[in-house]
C-alpha positions as CSV (number, residue, x, y, z in Angstrom):
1,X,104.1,102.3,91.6
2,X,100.8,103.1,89.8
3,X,100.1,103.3,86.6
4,X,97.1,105.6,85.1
5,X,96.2,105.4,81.2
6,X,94.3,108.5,80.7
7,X,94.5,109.9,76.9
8,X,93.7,113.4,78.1
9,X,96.7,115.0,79.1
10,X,94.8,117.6,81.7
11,X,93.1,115.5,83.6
12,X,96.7,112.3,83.2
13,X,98.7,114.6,84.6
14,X,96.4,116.3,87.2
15,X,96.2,112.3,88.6
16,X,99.8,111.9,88.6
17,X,100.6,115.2,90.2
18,X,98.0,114.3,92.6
19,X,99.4,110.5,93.8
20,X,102.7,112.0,93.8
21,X,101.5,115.2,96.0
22,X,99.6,112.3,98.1
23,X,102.7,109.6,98.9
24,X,102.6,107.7,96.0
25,X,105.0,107.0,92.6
26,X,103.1,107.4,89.8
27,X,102.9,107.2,86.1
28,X,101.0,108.2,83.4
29,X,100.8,107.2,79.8
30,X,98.3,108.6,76.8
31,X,97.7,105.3,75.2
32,X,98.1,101.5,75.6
33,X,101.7,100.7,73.7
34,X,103.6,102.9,76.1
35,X,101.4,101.0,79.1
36,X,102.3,97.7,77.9
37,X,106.0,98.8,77.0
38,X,106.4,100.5,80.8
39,X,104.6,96.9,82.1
40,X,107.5,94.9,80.6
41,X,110.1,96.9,82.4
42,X,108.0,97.4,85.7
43,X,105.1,95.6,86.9
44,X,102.6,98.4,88.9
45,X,100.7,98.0,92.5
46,X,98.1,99.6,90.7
47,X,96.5,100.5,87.4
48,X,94.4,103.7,87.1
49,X,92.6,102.7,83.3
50,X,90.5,104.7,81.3
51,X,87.6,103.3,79.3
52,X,87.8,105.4,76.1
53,X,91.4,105.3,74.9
54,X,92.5,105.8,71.1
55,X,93.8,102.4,69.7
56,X,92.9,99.8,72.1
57,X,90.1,101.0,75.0
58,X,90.3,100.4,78.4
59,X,88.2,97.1,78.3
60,X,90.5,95.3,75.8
61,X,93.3,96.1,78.1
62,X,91.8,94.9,81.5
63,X,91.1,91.5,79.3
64,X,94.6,91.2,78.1
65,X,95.4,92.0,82.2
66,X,93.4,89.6,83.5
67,X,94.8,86.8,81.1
68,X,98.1,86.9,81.6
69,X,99.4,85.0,84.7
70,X,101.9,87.6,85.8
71,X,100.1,90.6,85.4
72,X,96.8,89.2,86.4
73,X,96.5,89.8,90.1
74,X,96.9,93.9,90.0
75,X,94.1,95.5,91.1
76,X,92.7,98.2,88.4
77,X,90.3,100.8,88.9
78,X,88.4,101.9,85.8
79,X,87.6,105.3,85.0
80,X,83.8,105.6,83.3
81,X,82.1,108.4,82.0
82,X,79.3,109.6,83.7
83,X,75.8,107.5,82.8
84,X,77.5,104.5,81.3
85,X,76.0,102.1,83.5
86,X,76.5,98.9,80.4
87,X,80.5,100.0,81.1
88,X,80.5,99.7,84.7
89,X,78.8,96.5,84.1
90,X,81.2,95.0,82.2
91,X,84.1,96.1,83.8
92,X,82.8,95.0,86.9
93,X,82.1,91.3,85.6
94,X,86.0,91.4,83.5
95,X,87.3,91.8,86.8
96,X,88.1,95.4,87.9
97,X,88.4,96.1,91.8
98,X,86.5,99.6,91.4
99,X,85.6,102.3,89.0
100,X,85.4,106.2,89.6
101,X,82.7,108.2,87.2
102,X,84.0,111.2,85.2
103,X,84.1,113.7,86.5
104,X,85.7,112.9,89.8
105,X,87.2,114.8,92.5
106,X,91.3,114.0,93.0
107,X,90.4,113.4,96.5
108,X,88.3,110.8,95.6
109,X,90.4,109.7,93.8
110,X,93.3,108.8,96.2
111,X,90.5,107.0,98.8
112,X,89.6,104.8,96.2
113,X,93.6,103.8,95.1
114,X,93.9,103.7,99.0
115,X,91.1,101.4,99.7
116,X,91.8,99.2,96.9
117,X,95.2,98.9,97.9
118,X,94.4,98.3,101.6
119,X,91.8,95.7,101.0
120,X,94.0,93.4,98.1
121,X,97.0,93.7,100.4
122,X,95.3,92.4,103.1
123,X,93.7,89.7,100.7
124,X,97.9,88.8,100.1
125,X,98.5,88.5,103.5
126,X,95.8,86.2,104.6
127,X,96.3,83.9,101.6
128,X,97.8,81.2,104.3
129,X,94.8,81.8,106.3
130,X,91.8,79.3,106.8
131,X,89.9,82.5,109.1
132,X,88.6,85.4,107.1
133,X,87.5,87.9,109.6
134,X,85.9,91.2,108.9
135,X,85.5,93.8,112.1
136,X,82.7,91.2,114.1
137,X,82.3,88.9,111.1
138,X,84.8,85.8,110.9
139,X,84.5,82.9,108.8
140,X,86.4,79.4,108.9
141,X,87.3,78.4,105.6
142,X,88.0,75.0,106.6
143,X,85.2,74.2,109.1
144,X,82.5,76.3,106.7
145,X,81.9,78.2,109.8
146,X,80.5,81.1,110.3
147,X,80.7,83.5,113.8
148,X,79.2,87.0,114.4
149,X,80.6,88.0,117.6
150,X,81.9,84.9,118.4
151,X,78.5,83.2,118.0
152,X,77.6,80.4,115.8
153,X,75.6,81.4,112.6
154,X,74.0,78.6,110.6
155,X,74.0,79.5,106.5
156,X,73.0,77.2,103.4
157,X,75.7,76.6,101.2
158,X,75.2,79.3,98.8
159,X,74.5,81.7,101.9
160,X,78.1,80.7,103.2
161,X,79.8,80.9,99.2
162,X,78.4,84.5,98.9
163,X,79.5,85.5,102.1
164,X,83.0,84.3,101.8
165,X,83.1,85.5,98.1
166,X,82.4,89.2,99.6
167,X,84.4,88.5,102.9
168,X,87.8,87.5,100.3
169,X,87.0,90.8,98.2
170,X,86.1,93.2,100.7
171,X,84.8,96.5,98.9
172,X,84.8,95.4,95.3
173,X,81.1,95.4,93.3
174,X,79.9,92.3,92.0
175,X,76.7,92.4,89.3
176,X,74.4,89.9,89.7
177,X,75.0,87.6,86.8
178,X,78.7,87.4,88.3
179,X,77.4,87.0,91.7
180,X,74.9,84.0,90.0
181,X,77.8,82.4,87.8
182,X,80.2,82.5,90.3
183,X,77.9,80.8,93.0
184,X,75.4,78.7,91.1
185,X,77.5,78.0,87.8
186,X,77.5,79.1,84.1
187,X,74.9,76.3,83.9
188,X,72.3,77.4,86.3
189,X,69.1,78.1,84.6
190,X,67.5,81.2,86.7
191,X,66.9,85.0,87.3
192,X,69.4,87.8,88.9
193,X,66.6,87.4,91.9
194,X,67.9,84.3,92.9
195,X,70.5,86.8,94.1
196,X,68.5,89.1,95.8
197,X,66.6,86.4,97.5
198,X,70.0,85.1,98.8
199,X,71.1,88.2,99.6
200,X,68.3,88.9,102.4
201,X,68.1,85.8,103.7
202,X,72.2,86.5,104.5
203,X,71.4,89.9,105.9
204,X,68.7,88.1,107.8
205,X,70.9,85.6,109.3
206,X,73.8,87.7,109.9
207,X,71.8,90.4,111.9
208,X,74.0,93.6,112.8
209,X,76.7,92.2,110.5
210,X,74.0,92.3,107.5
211,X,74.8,96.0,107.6
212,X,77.9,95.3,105.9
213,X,76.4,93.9,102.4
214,X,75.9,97.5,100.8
215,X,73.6,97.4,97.5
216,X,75.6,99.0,94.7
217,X,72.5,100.9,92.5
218,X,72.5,99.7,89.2
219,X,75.2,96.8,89.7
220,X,74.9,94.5,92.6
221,X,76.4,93.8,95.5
222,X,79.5,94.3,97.5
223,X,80.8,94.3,101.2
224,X,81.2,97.9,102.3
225,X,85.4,98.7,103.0
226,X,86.3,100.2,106.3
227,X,86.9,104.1,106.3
């Protein structure tokens, strides 16, 4: 089941018509009481959320998502309005999975559910796993190894943490400063380029497999999905 909260009832109901058209049970509600309402009687796979919503707005709600314990882990993709780069940003670093800029195609639409749906499913099924492995990249969570084509690649420590922060979340966007707090610490006194310094010595190291760290314009950095 997904859920989209879209207040315009055109482009709501265009979505839902759409997932359902595309293999998917969907539903739609024009505001953030009936969301929560549906929530307590059915808990979604995904949550389609727009940013500007009458009442509460889109960011309120992913924070009252990501807080409570059994709601926490569904993936959300935010809908932004085009040019709102500070809403992306903070989205981003509240923990969305994606976002899709208004106006966007319906086609477009469905990959993005679809890849954010493949890529946390698969995150659920390797939960048990110590080996994260991503088409010629594997890591060994338990040895801090790292193999690109079944070679050995040496990494620093905070080379290895990035990597196996991107390799757990395949596709989603991380800004720097959640790249920087999430590696070096909310108490790390430095610059976004620490990050970008990282970053290409990774690529670097990683060789063909650098490839796969795409740079997200405006945002960061995230580990390009599979098509």
């Amino acid at each position: 089941m997904i859920y989209c909260i879209e207040d315009d009832n055109g482009i709501r109901d265009l979505i839902v018509y759409t997932l359902n058209a595309s293999g998917f049970e969907a539903m739609g509600f024009a505001n953030s009481k009936d969301f929560w309402n549906a929530v307590q009687d059915k808990i979604p796979d995904l949550i389609l959320l727009d940013i500007m919503l009458p009442n509460e707005d889109g960011i309120s709600i992913l924070k009252r998502i990501r807080s409570d314990r059994k709601i926490c882990d569904i993936p959300v993709i935010m809908e932004t309005a085009k040019e709102t780069e500070y809403d992306k940003v903070v989205a981003l670093d509240l923990g969305a999975d994606d976002y899709l800029t208004k106006p966007f195609g319906m086609m477009e639409m469905v990959s993005r559910v679809r890849a954010v749906l493949r890529r946390t499913s698969k995150k659920n099924d390797s939960n048990d796993s110590n080996v994260l492995s991503y088409k010629n990249l594997k890591i060994n969570t338990i040895e801090h190894t790292v193999y690109v084509n079944d070679k050995l690649v040496n990494l620093t420590l905070k080379e290895y943490d990035l990597l196996q922060l991107f390799m757990e979340n395949i596709g989603r966007a991380f800004t720097r400063d959640r790249l920087l707090s999430s590696i070096w610490g909310t108490e790390f006194v430095g610059e976004t380029r620490t990050v970008d310094v990282h970053i290409g010595t990774l690529r670097t190291k990683l060789g063909e497999c650098g490839d796969y760290i795409k740079t997200v314009r405006g945002v960061g950095y995230r580990m390009e999905a599979e098509k």
